[in-house]
C-alpha positions as CSV (number, residue, x, y, z in Angstrom):
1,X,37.1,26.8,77.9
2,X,39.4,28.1,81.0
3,X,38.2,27.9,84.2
4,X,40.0,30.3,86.6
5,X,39.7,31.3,90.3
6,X,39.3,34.8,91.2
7,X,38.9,36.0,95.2
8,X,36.6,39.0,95.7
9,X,35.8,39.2,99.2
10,X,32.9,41.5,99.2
11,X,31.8,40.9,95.7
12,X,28.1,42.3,95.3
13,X,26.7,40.4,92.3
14,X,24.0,43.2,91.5
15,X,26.8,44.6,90.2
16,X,28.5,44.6,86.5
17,X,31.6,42.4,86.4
18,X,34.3,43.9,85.2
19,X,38.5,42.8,85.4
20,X,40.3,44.9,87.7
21,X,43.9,46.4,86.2
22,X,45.6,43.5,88.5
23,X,43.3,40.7,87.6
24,X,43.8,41.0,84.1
25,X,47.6,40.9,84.9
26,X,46.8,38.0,85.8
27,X,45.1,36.3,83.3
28,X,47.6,38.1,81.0
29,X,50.6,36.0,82.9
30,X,48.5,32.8,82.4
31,X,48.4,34.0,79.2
32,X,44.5,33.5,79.0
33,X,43.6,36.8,78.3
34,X,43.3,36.4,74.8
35,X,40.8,33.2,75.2
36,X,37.7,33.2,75.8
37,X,37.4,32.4,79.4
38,X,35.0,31.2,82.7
39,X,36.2,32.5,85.9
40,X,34.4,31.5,89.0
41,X,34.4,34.5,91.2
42,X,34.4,33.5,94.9
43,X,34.2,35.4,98.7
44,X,36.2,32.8,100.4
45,X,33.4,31.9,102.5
46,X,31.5,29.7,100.4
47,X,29.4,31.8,97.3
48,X,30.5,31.4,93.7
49,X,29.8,33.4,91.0
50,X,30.1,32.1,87.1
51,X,31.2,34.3,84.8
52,X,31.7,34.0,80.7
53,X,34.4,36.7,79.5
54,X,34.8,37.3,76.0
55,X,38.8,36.9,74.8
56,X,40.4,40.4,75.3
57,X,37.4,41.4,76.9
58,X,37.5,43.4,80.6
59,X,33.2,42.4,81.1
60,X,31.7,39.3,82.0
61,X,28.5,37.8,81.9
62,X,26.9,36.1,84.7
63,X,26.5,32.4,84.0
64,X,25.3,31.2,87.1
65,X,25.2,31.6,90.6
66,X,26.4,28.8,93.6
67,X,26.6,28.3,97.5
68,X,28.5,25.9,98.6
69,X,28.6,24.2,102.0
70,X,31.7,25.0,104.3
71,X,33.3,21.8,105.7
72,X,32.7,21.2,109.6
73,X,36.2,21.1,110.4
74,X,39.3,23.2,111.7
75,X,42.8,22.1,110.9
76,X,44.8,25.5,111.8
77,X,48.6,26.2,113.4
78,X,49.4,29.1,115.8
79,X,53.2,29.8,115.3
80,X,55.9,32.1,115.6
81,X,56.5,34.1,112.3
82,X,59.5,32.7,110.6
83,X,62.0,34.7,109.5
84,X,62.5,36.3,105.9
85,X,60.5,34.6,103.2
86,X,59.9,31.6,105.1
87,X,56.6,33.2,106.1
88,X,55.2,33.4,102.5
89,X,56.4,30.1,101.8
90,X,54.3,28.6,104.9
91,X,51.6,30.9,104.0
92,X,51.6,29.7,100.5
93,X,52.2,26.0,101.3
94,X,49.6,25.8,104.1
95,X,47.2,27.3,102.1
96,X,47.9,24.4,99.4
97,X,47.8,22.1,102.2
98,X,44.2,22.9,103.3
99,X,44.8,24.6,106.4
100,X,41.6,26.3,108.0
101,X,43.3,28.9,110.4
102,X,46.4,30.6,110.4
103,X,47.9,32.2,114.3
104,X,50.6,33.9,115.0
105,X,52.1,34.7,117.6
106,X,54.7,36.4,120.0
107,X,57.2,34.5,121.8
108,X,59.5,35.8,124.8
109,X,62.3,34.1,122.4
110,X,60.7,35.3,119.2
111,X,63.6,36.2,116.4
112,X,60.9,38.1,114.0
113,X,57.9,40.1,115.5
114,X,56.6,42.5,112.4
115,X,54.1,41.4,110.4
116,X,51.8,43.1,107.9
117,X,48.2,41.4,108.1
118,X,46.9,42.4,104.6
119,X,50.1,41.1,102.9
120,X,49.3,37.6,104.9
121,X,46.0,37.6,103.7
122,X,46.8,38.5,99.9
123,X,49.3,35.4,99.7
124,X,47.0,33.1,101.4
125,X,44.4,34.2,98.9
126,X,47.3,34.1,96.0
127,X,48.2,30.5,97.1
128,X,43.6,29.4,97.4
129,X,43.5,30.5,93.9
130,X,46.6,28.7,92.5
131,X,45.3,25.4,93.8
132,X,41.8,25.9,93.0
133,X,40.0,26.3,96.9
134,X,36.7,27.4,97.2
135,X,37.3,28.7,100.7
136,X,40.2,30.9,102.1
137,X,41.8,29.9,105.2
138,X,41.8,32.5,108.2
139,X,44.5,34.6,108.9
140,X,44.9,36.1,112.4
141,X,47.6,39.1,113.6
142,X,50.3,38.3,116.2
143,X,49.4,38.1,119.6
144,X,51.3,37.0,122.6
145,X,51.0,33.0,123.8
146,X,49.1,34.3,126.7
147,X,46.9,36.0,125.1
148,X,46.0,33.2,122.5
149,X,45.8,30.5,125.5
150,X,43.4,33.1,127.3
151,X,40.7,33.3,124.3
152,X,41.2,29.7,123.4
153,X,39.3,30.2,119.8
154,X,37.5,28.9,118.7
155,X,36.5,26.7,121.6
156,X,35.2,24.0,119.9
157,X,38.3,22.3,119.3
158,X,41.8,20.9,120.8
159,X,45.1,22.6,121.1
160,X,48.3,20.8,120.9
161,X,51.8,22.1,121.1
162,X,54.8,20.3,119.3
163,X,57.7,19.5,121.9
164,X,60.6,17.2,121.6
165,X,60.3,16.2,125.1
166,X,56.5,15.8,124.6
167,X,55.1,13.2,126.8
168,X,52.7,12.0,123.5
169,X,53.2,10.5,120.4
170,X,51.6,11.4,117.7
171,X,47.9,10.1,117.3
172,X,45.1,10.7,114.1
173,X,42.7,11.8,116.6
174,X,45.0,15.2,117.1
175,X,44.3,15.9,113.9
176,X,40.6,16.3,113.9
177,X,39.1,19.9,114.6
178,X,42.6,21.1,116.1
179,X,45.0,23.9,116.9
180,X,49.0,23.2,116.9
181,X,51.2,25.0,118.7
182,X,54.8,25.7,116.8
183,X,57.4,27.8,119.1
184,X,60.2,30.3,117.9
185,X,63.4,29.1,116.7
186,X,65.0,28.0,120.1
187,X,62.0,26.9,121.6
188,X,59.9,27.5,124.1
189,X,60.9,29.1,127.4
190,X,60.7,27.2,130.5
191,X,57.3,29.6,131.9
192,X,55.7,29.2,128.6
193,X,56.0,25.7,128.7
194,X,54.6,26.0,131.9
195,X,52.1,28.3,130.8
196,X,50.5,25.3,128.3
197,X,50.6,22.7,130.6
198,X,48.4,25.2,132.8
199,X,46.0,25.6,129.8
200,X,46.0,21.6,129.3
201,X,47.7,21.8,126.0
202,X,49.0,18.5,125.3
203,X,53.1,18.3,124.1
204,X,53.3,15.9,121.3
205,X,56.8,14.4,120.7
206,X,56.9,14.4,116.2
207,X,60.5,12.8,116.3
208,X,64.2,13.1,117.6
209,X,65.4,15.8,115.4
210,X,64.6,20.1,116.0
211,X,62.3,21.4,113.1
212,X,62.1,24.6,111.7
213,X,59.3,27.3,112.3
214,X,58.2,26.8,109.0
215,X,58.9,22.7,108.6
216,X,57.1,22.0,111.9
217,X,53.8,24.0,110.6
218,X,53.8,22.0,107.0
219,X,54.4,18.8,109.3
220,X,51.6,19.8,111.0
221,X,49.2,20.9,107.6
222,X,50.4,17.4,105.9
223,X,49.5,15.4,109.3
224,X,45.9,17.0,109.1
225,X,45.7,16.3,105.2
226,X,46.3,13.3,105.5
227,X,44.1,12.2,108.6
228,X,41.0,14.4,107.2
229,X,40.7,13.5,103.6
């Protein structure tokens, strides 16, 4: 039978289950509608719900009911929005990639500076349910580098900022519980440069060649795939 992830953040399982119009869009362009089906109803954060839905049916039936543990780890960027669809590819590709946290942010250089929030989340959540994730990565607003540097969250891990002229290579250990930095196309100013070296964020040198908003954050999500699993 067809297993198939569905996101409902606030799901209340009290409730009767029924398909939303867009959901069964969904399972209509998966073309699983017409089957008998089990989708596995999650809230991103770690509860699942089982449920057994009849082929052309809009009700399920509650099957069973599971919590399961979050991983103890952070593997999240804090970039400068890329322009055009580039952000919904990095969204979308991230996502895949396991990435925990999702910044943006504001850069004196910064090409792009709108951003809709709900969109984000939608295509991160889009992108969990396409690769089969049980949790949803968070995604955060733009705010200015200052601002980000000032609150530091969450605290409990390290913050690293890619930079051709880093004075670090790159090491596996940068790559546990971690926060990287990605700059606007252009780079970073000469104060905001000055501004992480303040903070203590270590520059890490990835390379001779100038990456891309977008190609230095999946460097980043493959780097913490790889070192993590």
């Amino acid at each position: 039978m067809e297993e198939t992830i569905l996101f409902r953040k606030d799901w209340d399982p009290n409730l009767e289950f029924f398909l939303s119009r867009e959901e069964i869009s969904h399972l209509k362009a998966l073309r699983i509608y017409s089957e008998k089906k089990i989708l596995r109803v999650l809230d991103g954060i770690g509860s699942e719900w089982v449920y057994e839905v009849e082929a052309g049916a809009n009700r399920g039936i509650l099957k069973k009911t599971v919590t399961h543990p979050k991983p103890n780890r952070i593997s999240g960027i804090a970039t400068a929005i890329p322009k055009g669809n580039r952000l919904e590819w990095l969204l979308q590709k991230g996502t895949e990639l396991g990435l925990t946290h999702f910044y943006f942010l504001n850069f004196e250089q910064s090409d792009r500076k709108d951003f809709n929030l709900e969109r984000a989340q939608k295509i991160a959540e889009e992108a969990a349910s396409q690769s089969k994730q049980i949790f949803l990565p968070e995604v955060y607003a733009p705010v200015s580098l200052k601002e980000f540097l000032k609150s530091k969250e969450p605290q409990s891990c390290s913050f690293y900022f890619l930079d051709p002229r880093g004075e670090s290579g790159l090491k596996p250990e940068y790559f546990r519980d971690a926060i990287w930095i990605v700059g606007p196309e252009g780079g970073f100013r000469e104060k905001e440069i000055d501004l992480l070296k303040e903070r203590n964020v270590l520059g890490v040198k990835a390379g001779d060649s100038i990456l891309r908003i977008e190609t230095a954050g999946i460097f980043a999500a493959s780097m913490f795939r790889y070192f993590t699993y």
